[in-house]
Structure formats: structure tokens, C-alpha cells
C-alpha positions in Angstrom: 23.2 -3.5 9.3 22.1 -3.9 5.8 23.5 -6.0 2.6 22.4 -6.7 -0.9 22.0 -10.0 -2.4 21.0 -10.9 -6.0 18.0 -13.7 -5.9 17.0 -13.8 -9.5 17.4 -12.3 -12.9 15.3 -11.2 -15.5 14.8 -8.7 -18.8 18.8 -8.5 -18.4 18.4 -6.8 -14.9 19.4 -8.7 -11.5 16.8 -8.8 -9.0 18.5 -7.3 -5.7 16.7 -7.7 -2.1 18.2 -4.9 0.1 17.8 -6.4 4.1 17.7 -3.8 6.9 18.3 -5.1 10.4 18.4 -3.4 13.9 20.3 -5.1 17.3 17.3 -6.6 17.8 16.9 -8.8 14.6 14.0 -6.5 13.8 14.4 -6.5 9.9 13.0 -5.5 6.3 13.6 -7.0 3.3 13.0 -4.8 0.0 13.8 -5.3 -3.5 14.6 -2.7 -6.6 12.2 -4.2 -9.0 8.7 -2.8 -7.9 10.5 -1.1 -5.2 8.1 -3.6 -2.8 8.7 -4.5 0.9 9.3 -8.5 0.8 9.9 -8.9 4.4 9.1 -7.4 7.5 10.2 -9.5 10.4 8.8 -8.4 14.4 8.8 -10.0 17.6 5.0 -11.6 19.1 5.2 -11.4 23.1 7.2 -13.5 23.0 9.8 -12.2 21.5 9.5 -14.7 18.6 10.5 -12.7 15.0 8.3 -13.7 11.9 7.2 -12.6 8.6 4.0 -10.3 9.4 3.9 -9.4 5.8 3.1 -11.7 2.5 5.6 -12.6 -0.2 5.7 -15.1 -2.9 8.1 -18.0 -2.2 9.6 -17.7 -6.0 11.0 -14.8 -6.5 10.3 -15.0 -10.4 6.6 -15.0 -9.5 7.1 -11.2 -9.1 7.6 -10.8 -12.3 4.2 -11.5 -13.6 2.2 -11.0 -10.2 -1.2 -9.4 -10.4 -2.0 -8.7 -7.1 0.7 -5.8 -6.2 2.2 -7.7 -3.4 4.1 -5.3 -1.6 4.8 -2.8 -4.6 5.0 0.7 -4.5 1.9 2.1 -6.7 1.6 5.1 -9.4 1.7 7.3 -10.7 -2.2 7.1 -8.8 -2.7 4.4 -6.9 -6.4 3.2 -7.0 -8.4 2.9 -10.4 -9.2 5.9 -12.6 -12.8 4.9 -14.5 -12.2 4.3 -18.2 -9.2 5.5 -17.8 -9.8 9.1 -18.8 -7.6 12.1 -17.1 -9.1 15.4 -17.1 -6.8 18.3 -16.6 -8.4 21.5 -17.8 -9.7 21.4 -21.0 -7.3 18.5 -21.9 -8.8 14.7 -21.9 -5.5 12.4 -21.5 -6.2 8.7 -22.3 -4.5 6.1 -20.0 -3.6 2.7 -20.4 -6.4 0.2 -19.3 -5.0 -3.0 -17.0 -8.8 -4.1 -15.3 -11.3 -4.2 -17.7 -12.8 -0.8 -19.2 -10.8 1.0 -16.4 -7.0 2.1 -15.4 -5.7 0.8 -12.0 -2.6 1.1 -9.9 -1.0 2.7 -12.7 -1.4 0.6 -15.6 -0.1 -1.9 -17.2 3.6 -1.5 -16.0 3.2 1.3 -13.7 5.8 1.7 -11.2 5.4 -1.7 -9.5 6.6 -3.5 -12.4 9.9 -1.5 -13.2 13.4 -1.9 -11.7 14.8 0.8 -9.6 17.4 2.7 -9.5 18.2 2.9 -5.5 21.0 4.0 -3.3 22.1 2.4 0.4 23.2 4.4 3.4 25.1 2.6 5.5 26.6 4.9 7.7 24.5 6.1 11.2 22.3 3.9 13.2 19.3 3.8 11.4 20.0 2.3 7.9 18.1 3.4 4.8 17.7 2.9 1.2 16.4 5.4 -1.6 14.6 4.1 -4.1 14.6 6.5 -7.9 12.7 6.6 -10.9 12.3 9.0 -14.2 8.2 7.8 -15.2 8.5 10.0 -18.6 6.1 12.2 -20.4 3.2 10.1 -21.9 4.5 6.7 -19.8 0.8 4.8 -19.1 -0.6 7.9 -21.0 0.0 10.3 -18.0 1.3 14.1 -18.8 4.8 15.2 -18.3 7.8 13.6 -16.6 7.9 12.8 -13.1 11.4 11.9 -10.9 10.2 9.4 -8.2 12.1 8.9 -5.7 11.2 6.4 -2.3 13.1 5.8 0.9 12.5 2.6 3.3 14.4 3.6 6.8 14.4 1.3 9.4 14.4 3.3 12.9 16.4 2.6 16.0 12.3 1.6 17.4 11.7 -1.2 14.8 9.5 1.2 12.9 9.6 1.3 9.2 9.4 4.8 7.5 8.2 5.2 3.9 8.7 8.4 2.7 7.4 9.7 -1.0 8.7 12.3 -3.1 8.3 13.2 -6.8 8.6 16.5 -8.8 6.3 16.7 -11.8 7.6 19.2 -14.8 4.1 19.3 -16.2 0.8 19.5 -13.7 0.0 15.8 -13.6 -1.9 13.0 -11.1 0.4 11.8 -8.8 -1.0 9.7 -5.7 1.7 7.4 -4.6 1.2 4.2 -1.7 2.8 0.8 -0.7 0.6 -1.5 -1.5 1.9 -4.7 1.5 -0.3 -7.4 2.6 0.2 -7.3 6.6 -0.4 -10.4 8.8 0.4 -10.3 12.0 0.0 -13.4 13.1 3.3 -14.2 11.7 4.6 -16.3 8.7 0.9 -16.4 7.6 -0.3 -18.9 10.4 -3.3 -17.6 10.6 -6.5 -15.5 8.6 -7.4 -12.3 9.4 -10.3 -13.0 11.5 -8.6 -12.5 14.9 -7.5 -9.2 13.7 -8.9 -6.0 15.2 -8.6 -2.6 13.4 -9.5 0.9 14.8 -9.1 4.3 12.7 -10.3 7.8 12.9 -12.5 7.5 9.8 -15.5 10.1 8.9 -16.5 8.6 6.0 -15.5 5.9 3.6 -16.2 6.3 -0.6 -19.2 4.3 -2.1 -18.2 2.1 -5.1 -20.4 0.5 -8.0 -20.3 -3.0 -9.1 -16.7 -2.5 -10.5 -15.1 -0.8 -7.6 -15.3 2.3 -8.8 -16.1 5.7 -6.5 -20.2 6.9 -7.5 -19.0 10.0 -5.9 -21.3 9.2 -2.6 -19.6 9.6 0.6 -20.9 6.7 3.2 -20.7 8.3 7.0 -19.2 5.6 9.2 -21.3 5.8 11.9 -23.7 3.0 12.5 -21.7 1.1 9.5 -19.6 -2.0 9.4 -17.2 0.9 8.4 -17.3 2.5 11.8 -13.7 1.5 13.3 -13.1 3.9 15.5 -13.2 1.7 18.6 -11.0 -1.6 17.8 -13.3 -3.6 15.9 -12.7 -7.5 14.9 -12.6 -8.4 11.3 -14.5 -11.6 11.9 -17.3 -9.5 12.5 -16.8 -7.7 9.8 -16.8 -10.4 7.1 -20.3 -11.7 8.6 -21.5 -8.6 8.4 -24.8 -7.6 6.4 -24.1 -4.4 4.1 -24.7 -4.2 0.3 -21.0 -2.1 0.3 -19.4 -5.2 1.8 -20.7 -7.5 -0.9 -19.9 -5.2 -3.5 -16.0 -5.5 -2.4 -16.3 -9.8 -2.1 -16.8 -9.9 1.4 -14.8 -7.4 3.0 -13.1 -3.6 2.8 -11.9 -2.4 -0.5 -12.7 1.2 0.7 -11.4 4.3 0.6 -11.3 5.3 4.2 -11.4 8.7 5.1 -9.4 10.1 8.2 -11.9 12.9 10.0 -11.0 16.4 10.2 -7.9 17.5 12.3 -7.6 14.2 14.0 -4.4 11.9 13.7 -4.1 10.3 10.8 -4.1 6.3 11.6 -4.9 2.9 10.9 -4.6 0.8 14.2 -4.1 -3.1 13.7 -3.6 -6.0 16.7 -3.6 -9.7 16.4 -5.0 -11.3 19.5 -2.7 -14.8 19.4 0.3 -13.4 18.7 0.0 -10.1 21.0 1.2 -7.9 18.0 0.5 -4.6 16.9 0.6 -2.2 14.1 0.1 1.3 13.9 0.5 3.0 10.3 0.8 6.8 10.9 0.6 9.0 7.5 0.7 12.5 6.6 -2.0 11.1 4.0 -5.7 12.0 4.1 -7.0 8.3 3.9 -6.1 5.0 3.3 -8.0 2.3 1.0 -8.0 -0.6 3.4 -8.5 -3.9 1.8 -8.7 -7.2 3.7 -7.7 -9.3 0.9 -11.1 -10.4 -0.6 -9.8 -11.8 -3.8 -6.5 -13.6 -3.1 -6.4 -16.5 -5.2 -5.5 -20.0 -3.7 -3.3 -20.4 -6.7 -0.7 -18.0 -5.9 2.1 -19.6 -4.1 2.9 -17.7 -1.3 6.3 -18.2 1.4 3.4 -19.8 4.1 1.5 -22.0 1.4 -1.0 -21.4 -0.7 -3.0 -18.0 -1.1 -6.3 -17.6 0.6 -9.0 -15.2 0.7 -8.6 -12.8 3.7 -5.0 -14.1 3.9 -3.3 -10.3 4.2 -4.7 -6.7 4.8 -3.6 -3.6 2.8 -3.5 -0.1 4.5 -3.0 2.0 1.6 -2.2 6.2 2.5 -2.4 7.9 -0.1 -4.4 11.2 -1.6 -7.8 11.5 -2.5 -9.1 11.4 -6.2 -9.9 15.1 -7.7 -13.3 14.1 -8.2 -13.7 14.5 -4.1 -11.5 17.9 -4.2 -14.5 19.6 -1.8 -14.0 17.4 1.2 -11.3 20.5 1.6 -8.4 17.4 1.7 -5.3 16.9 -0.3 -5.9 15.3 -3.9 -3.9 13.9 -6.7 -4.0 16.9 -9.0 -0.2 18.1 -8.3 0.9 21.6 -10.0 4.1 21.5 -12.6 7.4 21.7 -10.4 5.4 21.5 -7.0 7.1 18.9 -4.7 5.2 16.0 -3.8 5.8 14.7 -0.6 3.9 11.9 1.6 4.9 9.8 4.7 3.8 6.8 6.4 5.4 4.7 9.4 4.7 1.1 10.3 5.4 1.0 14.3 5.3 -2.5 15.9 4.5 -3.5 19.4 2.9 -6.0 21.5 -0.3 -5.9 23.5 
């Protein structure tokens, strides 16, 4: 099943949430402005269905939201230092959103523009294309770009994002969802009884404004080594300089090792669910939510630090090109393509 309702308006353009549901109420809730996931609603073991992602409770509050909540990101998701774009010999100047430095895409980027989108109805699993134009010079970035973004939800429960733009000048293009999951449901509780687990090799070192130094970090022997399931309680009290860089938590780029699956595993110990985020992505920037403000009013109540986790796939900067891994430096007319599906279970 799927519909469309209209929940808001605004700049002339009605805000539309698409919902997707299965036979077994298992549903998604996305809307065209930001192209962002809204609501993602599983079963515990229980077989209770709840809200396992964050959303604001106005929907006008997306208009003006700072924190990405749910949005797809780009053109380059992450933040781009001083916001200056080397290609070649050529030094393109982007628009600067935090500080001296470009993040997420800029000041508009892509998850603060209405979509274009498309439903199909027709088959078992129901789906919904997201498309954009981002035009030559849009945030400062070269050359225009079609976008185009499709949410399926499949006859498991799983949600599939799939990513696809064509560039007609070589240009950056890194593209992610950017969804605060919570699996305890509805935001009842932190993410302290929250265990993660992920192939990672090595994460990125960031400065003092969360920017990349260029050193690679090996996992091992690290709060960063989650390659057995690993509680995020103890990773909050943990003692490492990186940790207190990022507030108290992730806000790493987490790199997948070498010919392994390419994962992020995520259980909540209450509630008996699970989340497995497959990609065909080369890493992930996993952030546990650090900075959420307790003045942002969400569905649950008020925000609260470590209130949702991001599991961001996407490519890796050019500047780390050697690790032999797919980057953000796309070729004019090459396809860009990138996948990534949330499966649900219970433990």
C-alpha cells in the first residue's frame, strides 16, 4: 500500500509525506522536501510497531532544521575544509554553512529543496523515486547533476535506498541518508543499551573542528574497534582524546576492511530489535548523536544528547584516494550509483 497526504505548506510548495506499508503494518513515511525518511515503523519481539527513527513533531520545524534529520545529503555529504574544491588545476569555492568550512552540502544543499518524485503502485513491493536537477555552480559545485533517489519497501520489511546521479561536468558527488535510528521505539529510550558491531579497519582522525588531518586511526585496541557487538554505554565512558574531540561519542568516518561485507550491525537489548544497514559504500560516518539539542522538539519529547544514531554510507573524501576505495571525485557523464538497505529483526 502506499498514499500521499499533504501536512504543511511552504515557499508556495505543499509538503507531501509518501507512507509505504507492507501486510504486516511494517511502514515508511518519506517526504519530497529534503527527500528525508520521517518514519520508519517495526515490530520489538513482541510484535509491537514503533517509530525506531527520529522526527520533529511539527512538520514546519523541517523547514529551518539544522541537524539534517532524516535528509538526503549532497552533493558530498560530510564537510569539505574551507570549503575549497580542487579538481585539476581548477580551485572551485563552495558555499560555507559551519564556520570557516562547507558541510552536508551547503547552505541549501539537497536536504533543503523540494523534490520532484514519482509513486509506483503497482507490484508487491511499493516504491517511490525521488528527482532532482542540482545546476552548474548550485553551492559553488561544477557542472549539473540529475539526482535521482528511490525508497522501496521490500516484501521482508527492509528499506532500500538506492542513489543515482549523472554529472555532465567531472564534479564531487558523495550522496547518504542522514536518519537518526532508535530502536528502542518512539524514542523511549537513549542509546546506551545499544550495541553496534561493523567490519571496520580503520576510522579517519579529525581536529578540533571535525575535520579529517589525513591520519588513519587502526581500530584495533580502540574504542573504535566494533567488530564484535560492542555497547555504546561503554563507549561514551570511554577514555580517548578522538572521542572528546567528537562531544562524547562517534562522529567518525568508519572504514569497512578490505573485501569484507560492507555493514553496520545495531541491536537494542529491551526491545529485542535489530538493524543491519548493508551498502555497496566503502564506509559510513557513524555518529551517536553528540550534539542534539534539548530544544528541538522532537515526536517523543524533547531532544537529548545521544537521543538517535546516524549510519551514514557513503564515499570516501579524494584526499584518502590511496586507501585503493571508491571516492567522491566522479568523471563527466559517469553514472553514480550507491545502495544501502535497512533490514529489521528481532534478537
Amino acid at each position: 500500500m502506499i498514499k500521499e497526504e499533504t501536512i504543511d505548506h511552504w515557499d508556495g510548495e505543499p509538503l507531501i509525506q509518501i507512507t509505504m506499508e507492507d501486510d504486516q503494518g511494517v511502514r515508511a513515511d518519506v517526504l519530497n522536501f529534503g527527500c528525508r525518511i520521517r518514519g520508519l515503523y517495526v515490530p520489538d519481539k513482541d510484535g509491537k510497531l514503533e517509530n525506531v527513527v527520529l522526527a520533529y513533531n511539527d512538520p514546519a520545524d523541517y523547514r529551518t532544521d539544522s541537524i539534517f534529520l532524516g535528509a538526503v545529503i549532497g552533493r558530498t555529504a560530510g564537510r569539505i575544509p574551507y570549503g575549497r574544491l580542487q579538481l585539476g588545476d581548477d580551485t572551485h569555492h563552495l558555499s560555507l554553512n559551519e564556520g570557516d568550512h562547507h558541510l552536508h552540502g551547503g547552505t541549501t544543499g539537497f536536504s533543503h529543496r523540494f523534490w520532484n518524485y514519482e509513486v509506483k503502485r503497482d507490484g508487491e513491493e511499493p516504491s517511490v523515486s525521488f528527482h532532482l536537477l542540482s545546476v552548474d555552480g548550485e553551492e559553488g559545485y561544477p557542472g549539473r547533476v540529475d539526482v535521482t533517489v528511490t525508497y522501496t519497501l521490500e516484501r521482508q520489511g527492509n528499506l532500500t535506498v538506492e542513489y543515482e546521479a549523472v554529472p555532465e561536468r567531472t564534479t564531487w558527488i558523495s550522496l547518504t541518508n542522514h536518519t537518526y535510528f532508535n530502536l528502542s521505539g518512539n524514542g523511549r529510550r537513549k542509546l546506551d543499551a545499544h550495541a553496534l558491531q561493523a567490519p571496520v579497519e580503520c576510522v579517519f582522525e579529525l581536529d578540533d573542528t571535525l575535520i579529517p588531518t589525513g591520519t588513519l586511526i587502526q581500530s584495533e585496541g580502540t574504542p573504535f574497534d566494533v567488530r564484535e557487538q560492542t555497547k555504546l554505554s561503554g563507549v561514551f565512558g570511554a577514555d580517548h582524546p578522538q572521542l572528546d574531540t567528537a562531544n562524547g561519542g562517534f562522529d567518525h568516518f568508519f572504514v569497512f576492511e578490505q573485501g569484507r561485507e560492507r555493514y553496520v550491525y545495531l541491536s537494542e537489548e529491551e526491545s529485542g530489535r535489530t538493524m543491519k544497514v548493508e551498502t555497496t559504500e566503502p564506509g559510513a560516518v557513524v555518529y551517536t548523536g553528540n550534539k542534539i539539542s534539548g530544544a528541538l522538539e522532537l515526536e517523543h519529547g524533547k531532544g537529548e544528547r545521544y537521543a538517535g544514531i546516524c549510519i551514514e554510507t557513503q564515499r570516501l573524501p579524494e584526499m584518502f584516494r590511496g586507501l585503493g576505495r571508491p571516492t567522491c571525485l566522479v568523471q563527466a557523464g559517469e553514472a553514480y550509483k550507491a545502495a544501502t538497505t535497512f533490514s529489521f529483526g528481532t534478537q
